[in-house]
ROTILO-256686 format. One line per field, with one value per residue: residue number from 1; x, y, z of N, C-alpha, C, CB in turn. Coordinates in steps of 0.1 Angstrom, whole numbers, plus 5000, padded with zeros to 4 digits. Each point is the difference from the previous one (the first is absolute). Glycine has a CB too. Layout:
BEGIN
num: NUM; ... $
n.X: X; ... $
n.Y: Y; ... $
n.Z: Z; ... $
ca.X: X; ... $
ca.Y: Y; ... $
ca.Z: Z; ... $
c.X: X; ... $
c.Y: Y; ... $
c.Z: Z; ... $
cb.X: X; ... $
cb.Y: Y; ... $
cb.Z: Z; ... $
//
This chain:
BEGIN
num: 1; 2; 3; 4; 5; 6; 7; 8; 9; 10; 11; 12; 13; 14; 15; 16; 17; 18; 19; 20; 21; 22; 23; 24; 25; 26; 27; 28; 29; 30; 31; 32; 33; 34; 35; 36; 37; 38; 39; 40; 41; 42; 43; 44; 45; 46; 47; 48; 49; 50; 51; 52; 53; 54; 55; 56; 57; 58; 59; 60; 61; 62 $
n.X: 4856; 5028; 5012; 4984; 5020; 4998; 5022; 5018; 4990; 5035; 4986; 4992; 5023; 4962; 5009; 4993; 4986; 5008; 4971; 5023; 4985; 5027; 4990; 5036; 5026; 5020; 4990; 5011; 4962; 5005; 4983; 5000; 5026; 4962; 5025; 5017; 4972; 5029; 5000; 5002; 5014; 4966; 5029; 4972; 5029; 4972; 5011; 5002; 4963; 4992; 5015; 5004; 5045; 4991; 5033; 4985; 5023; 4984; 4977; 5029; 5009; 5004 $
n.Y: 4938; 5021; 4975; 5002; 4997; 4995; 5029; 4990; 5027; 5004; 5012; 4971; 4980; 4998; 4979; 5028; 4986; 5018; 4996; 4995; 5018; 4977; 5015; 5018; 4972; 5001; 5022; 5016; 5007; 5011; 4969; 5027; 4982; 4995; 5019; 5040; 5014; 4986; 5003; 4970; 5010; 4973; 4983; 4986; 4984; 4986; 4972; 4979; 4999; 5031; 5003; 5030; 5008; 5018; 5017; 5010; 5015; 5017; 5017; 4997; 4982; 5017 $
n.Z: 4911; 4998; 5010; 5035; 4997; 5039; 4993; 5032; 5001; 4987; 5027; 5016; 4994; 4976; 4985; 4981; 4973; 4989; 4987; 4987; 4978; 4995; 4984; 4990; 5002; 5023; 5015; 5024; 5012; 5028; 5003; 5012; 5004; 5000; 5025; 4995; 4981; 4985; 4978; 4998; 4986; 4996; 4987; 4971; 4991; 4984; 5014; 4971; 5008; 4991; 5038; 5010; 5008; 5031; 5000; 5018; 4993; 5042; 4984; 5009; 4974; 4972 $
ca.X: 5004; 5013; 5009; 5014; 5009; 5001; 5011; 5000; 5002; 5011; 5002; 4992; 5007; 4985; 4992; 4990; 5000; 4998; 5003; 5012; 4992; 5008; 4995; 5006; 5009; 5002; 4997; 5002; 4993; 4998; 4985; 4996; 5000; 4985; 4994; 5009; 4997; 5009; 5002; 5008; 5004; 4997; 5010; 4991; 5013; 4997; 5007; 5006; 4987; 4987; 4994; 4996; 5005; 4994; 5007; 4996; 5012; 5003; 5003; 5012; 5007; 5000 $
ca.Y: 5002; 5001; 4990; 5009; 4996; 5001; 5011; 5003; 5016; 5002; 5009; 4989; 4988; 4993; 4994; 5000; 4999; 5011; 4992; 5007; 5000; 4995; 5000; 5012; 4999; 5006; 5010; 4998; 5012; 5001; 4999; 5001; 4988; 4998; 4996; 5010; 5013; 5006; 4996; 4989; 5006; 4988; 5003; 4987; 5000; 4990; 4996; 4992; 4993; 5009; 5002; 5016; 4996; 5013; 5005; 5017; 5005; 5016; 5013; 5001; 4991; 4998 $
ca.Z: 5014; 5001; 5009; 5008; 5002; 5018; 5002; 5011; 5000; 5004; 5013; 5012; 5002; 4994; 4986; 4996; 4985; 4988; 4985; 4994; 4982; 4990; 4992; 4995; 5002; 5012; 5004; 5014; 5004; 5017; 5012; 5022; 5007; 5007; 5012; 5005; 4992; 4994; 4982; 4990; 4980; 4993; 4993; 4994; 4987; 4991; 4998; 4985; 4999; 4997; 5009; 5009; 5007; 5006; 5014; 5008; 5007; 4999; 4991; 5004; 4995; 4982 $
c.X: 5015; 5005; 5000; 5009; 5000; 5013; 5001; 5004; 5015; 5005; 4992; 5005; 4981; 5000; 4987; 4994; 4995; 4995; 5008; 4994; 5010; 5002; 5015; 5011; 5007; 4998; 4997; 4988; 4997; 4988; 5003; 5003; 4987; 5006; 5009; 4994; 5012; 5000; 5009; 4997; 5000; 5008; 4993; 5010; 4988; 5008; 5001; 4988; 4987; 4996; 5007; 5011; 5000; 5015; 4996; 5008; 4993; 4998; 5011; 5013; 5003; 5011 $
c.Y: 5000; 4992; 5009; 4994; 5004; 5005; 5002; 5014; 5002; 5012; 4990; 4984; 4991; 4999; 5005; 4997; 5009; 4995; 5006; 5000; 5002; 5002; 5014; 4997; 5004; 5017; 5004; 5014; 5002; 4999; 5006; 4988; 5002; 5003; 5015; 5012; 5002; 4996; 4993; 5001; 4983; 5002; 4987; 4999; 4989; 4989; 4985; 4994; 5009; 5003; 5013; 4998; 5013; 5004; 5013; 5004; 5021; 5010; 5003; 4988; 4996; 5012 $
c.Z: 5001; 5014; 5014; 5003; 5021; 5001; 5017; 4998; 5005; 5012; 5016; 4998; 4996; 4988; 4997; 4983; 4999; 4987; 4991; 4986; 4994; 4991; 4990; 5005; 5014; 5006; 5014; 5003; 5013; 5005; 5016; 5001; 5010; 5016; 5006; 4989; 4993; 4987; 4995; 4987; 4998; 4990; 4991; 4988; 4998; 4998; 4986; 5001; 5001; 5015; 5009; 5014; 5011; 5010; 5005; 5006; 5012; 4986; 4999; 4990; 4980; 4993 $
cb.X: 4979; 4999; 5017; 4990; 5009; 4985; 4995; 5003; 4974; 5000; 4998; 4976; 5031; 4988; 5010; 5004; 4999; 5017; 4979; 5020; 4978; 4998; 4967; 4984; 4994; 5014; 4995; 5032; 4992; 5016; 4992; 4978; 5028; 4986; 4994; 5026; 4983; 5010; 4995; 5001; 5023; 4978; 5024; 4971; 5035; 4990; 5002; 5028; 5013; 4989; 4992; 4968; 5010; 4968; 5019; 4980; 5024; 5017; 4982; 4984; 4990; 4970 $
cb.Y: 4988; 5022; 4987; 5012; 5001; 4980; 5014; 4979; 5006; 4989; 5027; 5015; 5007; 5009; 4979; 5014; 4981; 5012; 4991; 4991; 5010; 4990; 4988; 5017; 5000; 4978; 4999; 4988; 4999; 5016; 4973; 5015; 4994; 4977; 4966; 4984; 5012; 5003; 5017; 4986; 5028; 4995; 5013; 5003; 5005; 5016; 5015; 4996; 4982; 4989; 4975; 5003; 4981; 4993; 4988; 4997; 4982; 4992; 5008; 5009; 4993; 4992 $
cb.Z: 5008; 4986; 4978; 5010; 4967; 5010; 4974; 5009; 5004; 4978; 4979; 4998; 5024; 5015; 5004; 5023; 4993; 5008; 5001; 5015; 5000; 5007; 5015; 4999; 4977; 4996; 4980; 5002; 4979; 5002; 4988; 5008; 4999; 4980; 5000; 5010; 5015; 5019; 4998; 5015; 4995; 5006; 5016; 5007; 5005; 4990; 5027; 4997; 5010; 4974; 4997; 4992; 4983; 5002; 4993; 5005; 4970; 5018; 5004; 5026; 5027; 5000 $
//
């Protein structure tokens, strides 16, 4: 079962979750946001304890 993680959309300002698959290390990729539809650039790193670290930004913004 994969983890989630709860992100605020960087256009609506809603919480929402994602799951995250760790598993392959980091890596960035574009969801919808559930409640606006738009597109967040998912950002998953790794950090010194193996655990899953998330951010979301604008498309505009990368």
């Amino acid at each position: 079962m994969l983890p989630f993680a709860t992100i605020a959309c960087p256009y609506c300002g809603e919480y929402i979750d994602i799951a995250i698959d760790a598993s392959t290390g980091g890596q960035t990729y574009v969801e919808d946001c559930q409640v606006c539809c738009r597109p967040i650039v998912v950002v998953v790193g790794i950090d010194e304890e193996g655990e899953p670290t998330v951010s979301a930004m604008r498309e505009d913004d990368v």
